[in-house]
C-alpha positions as CSV (number, residue, x, y, z in Angstrom):
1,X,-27.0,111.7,40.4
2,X,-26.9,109.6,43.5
3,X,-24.5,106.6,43.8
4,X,-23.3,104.1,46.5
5,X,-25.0,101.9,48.9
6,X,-28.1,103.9,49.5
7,X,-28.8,104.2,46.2
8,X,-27.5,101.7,43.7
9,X,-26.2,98.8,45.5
10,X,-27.7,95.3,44.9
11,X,-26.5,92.2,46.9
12,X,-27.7,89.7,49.6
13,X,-28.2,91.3,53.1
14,X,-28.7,88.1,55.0
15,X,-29.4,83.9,54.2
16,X,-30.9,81.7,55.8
17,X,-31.1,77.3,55.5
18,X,-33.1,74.7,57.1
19,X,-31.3,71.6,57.6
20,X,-33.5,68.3,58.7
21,X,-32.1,67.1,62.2
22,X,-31.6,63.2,61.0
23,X,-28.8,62.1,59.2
24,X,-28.0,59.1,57.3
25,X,-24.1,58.3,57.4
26,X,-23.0,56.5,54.1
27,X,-22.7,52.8,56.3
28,X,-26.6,53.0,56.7
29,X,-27.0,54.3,53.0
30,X,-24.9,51.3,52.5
31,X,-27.5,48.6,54.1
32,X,-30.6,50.3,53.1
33,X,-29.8,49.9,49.4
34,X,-27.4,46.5,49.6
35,X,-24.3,48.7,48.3
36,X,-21.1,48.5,49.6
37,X,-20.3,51.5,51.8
38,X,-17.2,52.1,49.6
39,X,-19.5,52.4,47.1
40,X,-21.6,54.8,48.5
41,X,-18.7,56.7,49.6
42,X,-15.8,56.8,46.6
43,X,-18.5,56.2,43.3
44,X,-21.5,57.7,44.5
45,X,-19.7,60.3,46.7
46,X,-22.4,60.6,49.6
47,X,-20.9,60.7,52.7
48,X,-24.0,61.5,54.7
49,X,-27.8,62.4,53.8
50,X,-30.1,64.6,55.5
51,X,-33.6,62.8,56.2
52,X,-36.5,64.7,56.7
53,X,-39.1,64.4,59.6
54,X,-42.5,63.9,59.9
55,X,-42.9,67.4,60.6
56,X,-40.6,68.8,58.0
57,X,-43.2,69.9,55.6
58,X,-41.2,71.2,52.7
59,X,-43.2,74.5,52.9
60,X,-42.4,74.5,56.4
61,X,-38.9,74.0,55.7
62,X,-39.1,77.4,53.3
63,X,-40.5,79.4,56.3
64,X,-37.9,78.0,58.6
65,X,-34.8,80.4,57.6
66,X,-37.1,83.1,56.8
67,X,-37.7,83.6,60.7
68,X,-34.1,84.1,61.4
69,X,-33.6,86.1,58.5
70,X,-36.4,88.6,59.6
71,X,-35.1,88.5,63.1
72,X,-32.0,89.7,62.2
73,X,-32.4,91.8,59.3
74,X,-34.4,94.8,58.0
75,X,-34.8,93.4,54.4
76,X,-36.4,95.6,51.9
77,X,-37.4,92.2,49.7
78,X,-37.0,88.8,50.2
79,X,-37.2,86.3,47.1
80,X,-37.8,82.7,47.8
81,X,-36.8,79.8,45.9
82,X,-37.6,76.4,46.1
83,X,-36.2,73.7,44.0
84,X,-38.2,70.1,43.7
């Protein structure tokens, strides 16, 4: 019986993430929502928030890291998950 990496091996090959180019630092958080930034920052622990744009359709955002991952990888499968 066949064993090792061409046979039996499971793992991740490659990853991929899409991170949305704006960023909220915790002093805007702060003045958005009438907190105090120390607030924000030491109970709330947010230091900074990623803000998606008006193109970052959250399919779109899926499809995003799949292109790099198929770029740079011969995957045999690829599972996608998405969390709302």
């Amino acid at each position: 019986m066949m064993s090792g990496p061409d046979r039996d091996s499971i793992g991740i090959v490659s990853a991929g993430m899409y991170l949305p180019a704006q960023i909220l630092k915790a002093e805007e958080i702060a003045n958005l929502s009438g907190l105090e930034e120390w607030m924000i920052l030491e109970k709330i622990g947010i230091l900074e928030k990623r803000m998606a744009g008006p193109d970052d359709h959250p399919n779109q955002m899926a499809v995003w890291p799949l292109r790099i991952i198929f770029q740079n990888e011969q995957s045999a499968a690829v599972t996608l998950t998405t969390w709302r």
